[in-house]
matplotlib code that plots the C-alpha trace (Angstrom):
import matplotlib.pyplot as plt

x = [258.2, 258.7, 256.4, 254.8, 254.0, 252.4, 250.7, 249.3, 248.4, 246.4, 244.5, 243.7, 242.4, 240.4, 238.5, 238.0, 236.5, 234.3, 232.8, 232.7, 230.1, 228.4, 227.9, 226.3, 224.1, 223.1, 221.7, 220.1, 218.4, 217.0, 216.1, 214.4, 212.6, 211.5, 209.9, 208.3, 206.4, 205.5, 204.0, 202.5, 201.3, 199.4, 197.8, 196.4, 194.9, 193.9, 191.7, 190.3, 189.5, 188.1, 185.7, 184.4, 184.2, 182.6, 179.7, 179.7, 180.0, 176.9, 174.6, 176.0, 177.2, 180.8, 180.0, 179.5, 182.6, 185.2, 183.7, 185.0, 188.2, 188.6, 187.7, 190.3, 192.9, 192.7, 193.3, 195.7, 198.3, 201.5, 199.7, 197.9, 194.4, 192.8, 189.9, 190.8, 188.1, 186.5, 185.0, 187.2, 190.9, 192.3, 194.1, 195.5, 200.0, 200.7, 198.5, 200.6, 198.7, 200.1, 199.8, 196.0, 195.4, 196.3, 194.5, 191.3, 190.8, 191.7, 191.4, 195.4, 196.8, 200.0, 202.6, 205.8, 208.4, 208.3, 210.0, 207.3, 208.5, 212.1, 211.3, 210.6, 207.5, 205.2, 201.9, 199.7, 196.8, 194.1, 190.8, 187.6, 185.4, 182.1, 179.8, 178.5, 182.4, 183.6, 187.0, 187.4, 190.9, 191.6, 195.4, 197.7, 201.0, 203.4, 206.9, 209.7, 212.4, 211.7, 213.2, 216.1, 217.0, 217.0, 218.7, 221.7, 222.0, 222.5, 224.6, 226.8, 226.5, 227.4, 230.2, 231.5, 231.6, 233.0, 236.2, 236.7, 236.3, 238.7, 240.9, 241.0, 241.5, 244.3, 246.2, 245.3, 247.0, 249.7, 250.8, 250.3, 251.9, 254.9, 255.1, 254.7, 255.9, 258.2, 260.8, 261.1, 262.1, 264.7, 265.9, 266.6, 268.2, 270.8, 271.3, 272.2, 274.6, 276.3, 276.8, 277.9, 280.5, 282.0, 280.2, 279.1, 277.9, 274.9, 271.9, 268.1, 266.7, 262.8, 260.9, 257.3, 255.6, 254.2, 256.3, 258.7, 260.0, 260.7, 262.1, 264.0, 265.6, 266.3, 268.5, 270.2, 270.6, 272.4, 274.2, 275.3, 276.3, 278.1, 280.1, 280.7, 282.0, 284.3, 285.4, 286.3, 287.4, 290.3, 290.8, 291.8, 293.9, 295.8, 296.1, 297.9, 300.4, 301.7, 301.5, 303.7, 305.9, 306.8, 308.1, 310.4, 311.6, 312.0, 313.6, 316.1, 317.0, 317.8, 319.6, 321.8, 322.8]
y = [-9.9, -9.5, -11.9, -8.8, -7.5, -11.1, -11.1, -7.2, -8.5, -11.5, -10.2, -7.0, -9.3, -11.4, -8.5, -6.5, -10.0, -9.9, -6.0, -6.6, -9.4, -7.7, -5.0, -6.9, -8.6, -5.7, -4.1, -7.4, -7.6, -3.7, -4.7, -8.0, -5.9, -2.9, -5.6, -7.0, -4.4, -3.1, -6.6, -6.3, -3.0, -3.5, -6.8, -5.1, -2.1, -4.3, -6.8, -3.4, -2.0, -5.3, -5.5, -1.6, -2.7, -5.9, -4.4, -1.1, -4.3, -6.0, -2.4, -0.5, -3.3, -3.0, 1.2, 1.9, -0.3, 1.3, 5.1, 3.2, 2.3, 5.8, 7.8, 5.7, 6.4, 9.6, 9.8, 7.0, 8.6, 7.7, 4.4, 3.7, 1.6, 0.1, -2.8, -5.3, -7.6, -8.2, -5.0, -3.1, -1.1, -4.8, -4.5, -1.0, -0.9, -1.3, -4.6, -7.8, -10.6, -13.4, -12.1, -10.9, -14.9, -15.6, -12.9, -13.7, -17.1, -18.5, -17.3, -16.4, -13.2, -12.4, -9.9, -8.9, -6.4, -5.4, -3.5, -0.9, 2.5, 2.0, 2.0, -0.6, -1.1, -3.3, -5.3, -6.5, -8.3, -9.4, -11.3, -9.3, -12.7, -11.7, -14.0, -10.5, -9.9, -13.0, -12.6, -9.1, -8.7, -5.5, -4.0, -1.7, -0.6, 1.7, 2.7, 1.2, 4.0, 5.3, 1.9, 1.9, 5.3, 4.1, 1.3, 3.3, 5.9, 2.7, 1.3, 4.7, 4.7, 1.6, 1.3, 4.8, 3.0, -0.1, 2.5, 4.1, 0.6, -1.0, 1.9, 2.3, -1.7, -1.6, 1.6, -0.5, -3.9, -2.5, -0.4, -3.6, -6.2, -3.6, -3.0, -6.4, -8.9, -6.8, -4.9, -7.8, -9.9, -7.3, -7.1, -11.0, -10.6, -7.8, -9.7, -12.6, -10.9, -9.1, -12.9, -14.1, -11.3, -12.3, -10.0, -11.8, -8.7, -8.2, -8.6, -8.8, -6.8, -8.1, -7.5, -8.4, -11.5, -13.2, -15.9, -13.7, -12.2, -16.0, -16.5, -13.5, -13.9, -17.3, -16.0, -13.6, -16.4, -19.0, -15.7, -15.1, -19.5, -18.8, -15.4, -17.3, -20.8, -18.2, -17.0, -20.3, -21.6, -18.4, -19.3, -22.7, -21.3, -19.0, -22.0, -24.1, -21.3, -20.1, -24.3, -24.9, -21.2, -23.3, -26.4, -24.5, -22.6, -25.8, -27.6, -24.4, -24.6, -28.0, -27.6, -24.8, -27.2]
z = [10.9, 14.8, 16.8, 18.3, 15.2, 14.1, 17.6, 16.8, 13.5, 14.1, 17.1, 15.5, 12.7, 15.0, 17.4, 13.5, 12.5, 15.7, 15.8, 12.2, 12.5, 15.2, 13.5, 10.6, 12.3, 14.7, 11.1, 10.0, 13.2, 12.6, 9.7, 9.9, 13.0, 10.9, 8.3, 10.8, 12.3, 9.0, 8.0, 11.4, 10.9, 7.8, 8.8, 11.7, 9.7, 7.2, 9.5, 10.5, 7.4, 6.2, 8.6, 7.6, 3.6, 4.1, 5.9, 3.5, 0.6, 2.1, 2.5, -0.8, -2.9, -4.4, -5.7, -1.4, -1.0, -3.1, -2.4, 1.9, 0.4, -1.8, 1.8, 3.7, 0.8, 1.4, 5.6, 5.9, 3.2, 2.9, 3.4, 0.3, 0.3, -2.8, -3.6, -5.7, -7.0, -10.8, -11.3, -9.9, -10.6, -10.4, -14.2, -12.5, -13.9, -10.0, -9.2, -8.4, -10.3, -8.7, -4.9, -5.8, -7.1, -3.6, -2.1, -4.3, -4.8, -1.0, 2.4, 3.1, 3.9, 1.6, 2.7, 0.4, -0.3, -3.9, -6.4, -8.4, -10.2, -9.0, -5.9, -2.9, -1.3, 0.8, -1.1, 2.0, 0.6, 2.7, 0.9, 1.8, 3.6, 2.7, 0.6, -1.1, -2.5, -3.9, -5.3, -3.5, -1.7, 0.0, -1.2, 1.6, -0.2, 1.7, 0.6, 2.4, 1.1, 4.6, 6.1, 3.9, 4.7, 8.0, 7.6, 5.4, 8.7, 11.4, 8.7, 8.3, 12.6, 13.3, 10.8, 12.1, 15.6, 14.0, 12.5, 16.2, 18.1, 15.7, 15.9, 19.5, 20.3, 17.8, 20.1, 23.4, 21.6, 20.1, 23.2, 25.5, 23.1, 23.0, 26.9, 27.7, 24.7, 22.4, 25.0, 27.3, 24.5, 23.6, 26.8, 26.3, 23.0, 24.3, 27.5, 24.9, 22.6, 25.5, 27.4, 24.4, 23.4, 27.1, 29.6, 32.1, 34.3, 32.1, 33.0, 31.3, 34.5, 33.4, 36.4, 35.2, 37.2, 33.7, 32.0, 30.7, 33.8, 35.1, 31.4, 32.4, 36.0, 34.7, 32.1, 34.8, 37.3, 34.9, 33.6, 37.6, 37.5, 34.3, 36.2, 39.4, 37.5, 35.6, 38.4, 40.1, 37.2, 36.9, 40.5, 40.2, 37.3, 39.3, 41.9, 39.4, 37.8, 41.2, 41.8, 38.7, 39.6, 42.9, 41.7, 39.1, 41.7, 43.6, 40.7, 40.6, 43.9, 43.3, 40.7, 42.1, 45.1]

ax = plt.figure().add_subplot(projection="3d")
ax.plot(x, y, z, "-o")
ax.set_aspect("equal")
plt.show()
C-alpha cells in the first residue's frame, strides 16, 4: 500500500472515530436531558397535586381524595394520576410494589423508567404527608415512547450527518493527500529512475514550499552537481586523450628522425 493511501486511511479512521463519538454523545446528552425534564416535570406536578389531595384527604377523607385524583386523571391525559395507599387501587396489574414501599413507608420521592405492557414508561411516586393518609403515595405514569421516537429521529439525523461529514472529509483528504503527498513523491521516484538510467537533465520540478519541495530542489540541485562533475569529469578526459595523442605523435616524430 502507497503511503498516501496509509495516510488517507488512518486519518479517515481517526476524524470517523471523532464525529463518530460526537455523535454518540450528542444523543446521550438528548437523552439524559429529555429524562431529566420529564423527572423534573412530574415532581413538579406532583408537589402540586399533593398539596390539592392532602387537603381534599383531610375535609373528605380518602373517598373525596381519590374522586381529586380520578378528576385530575381525566384533564392531565396522556399523563396518568392514581392514589396509592391501603384501601385504595394499590394491588392494581400496573403498581410497582417495591417503588410504592418507598413511596409509602418513608418520606422520599422515587422517579424510574420502567418497562409495563411492552412498553416504557415513567413511575414518579411521591408520599402524600398528611397525618390523615398514612401510607398514601400519589402515582404519575407517562409513556416515554414519545422520547424514544425522538430519540430514534436525532439518532437517524445525526447519523445521516455523520455519513455526509465523513463522506465529505474523506473527498477533502484524499484530494489533498494526493495534491500534496502522493504526486510530489512521484515526481521524486521518476526523477530517480531517470538519474539513475543516466539522465542527468532530469529534473523533479516540485515547487511547493513544505518539506517536500526542499526534499525536491535538493534532489535537482545534487542532480545539477552530479551533471556539472560529469561534465568536468569528460573534460578532464578529453584533456588526457588529446594529452596522450600528443606524445604519440611526439614519440613518432622521434622515431622518424
Amino acid at each position: 500500500m502507497k503511503l498516501s493511501s496509509k495516510l488517507s486511511v488512518a486519518v479517515v479512521f481517526a476524524i470517523t472515530g471523532v464525529l463518530a463519538g460526537q455523535a454518540y454523545l450528542r444523543v446521550l446528552r438528548e437523552a439524559t436531558y429529555i429524562d431529566e425534564e420529564t423527572r423534573r416535570d412530574h415532581l413538579v406536578m406532583g408537589r402540586s397535586l399533593r398539596h390539592a389531595i392532602e387537603d381534599a384527604w383531610e375535609d373528605s377523607g380518602a373517598v373525596g381524595a381519590e374522586a381529586l385524583v380520578a378528576r385530575l386523571s381525566q384533564r392531565t391525559h396522556p399523563v396518568r394520576v392514581r392514589l396509592v395507599c391501603e384501601g385504595c387501587d394499590a394491588a392494581a396489574p400496573d403498581a410497582n410494589p417495591p417503588l410504592i414501599a418507598d413511596a409509602l413507608w418513608g418520606e422520599e420521592e422515587v422517579s424510574l423508567i420502567l418497562e409495563f405492557d411492552e412498553a416504557d414508561w415513567r413511575y414518579t411516586y411521591l408520599p402524600i404527608l398528611s397525618a390523615e393518609a398514612p401510607g398514601s403515595a400519589l402515582e404519575i405514569r407517562e409513556s416515554v415512547g414519545a422520547r424514544s421516537s425522538f430519540l430514534q429521529a436525532s439518532a437517524l439525523r445525526t447519523g445521516g450527518w455523520l455519513v455526509v461529514l465523513i463522506f465529505l472529509t474523506t473527498t477533502l483528504i484524499v484530494s489533498v493527500i494526493h495534491w500534496q503527498v502522493a504526486r510530489p513523491v512521484d515526481a521524486m521516484i521518476q526523477h530517480a529512475r531517470r538519474v539513475a538510467s543516466g539522465d542527468l537533465r532530469s529534473r523533479a520540478g516540485i515547487t511547493s514550499s513544505d518539506e517536500l519541495g526542499v526534499l525536491g530542489r535538493e534532489l535537482d540541485q545534487m542532480t545539477a552537481d552530479l551533471a556539472a562533475a560529469a561534465d568536468d569529469l569528460r573534460h578532464e578526459q578529453d584533456e588526457r586523450i588529446r594529452a596522450v595523442e600528443q606524445l604519440r605523435h611526439a614519440d613518432r616524430l622521434i622515431t622518424v628522425g
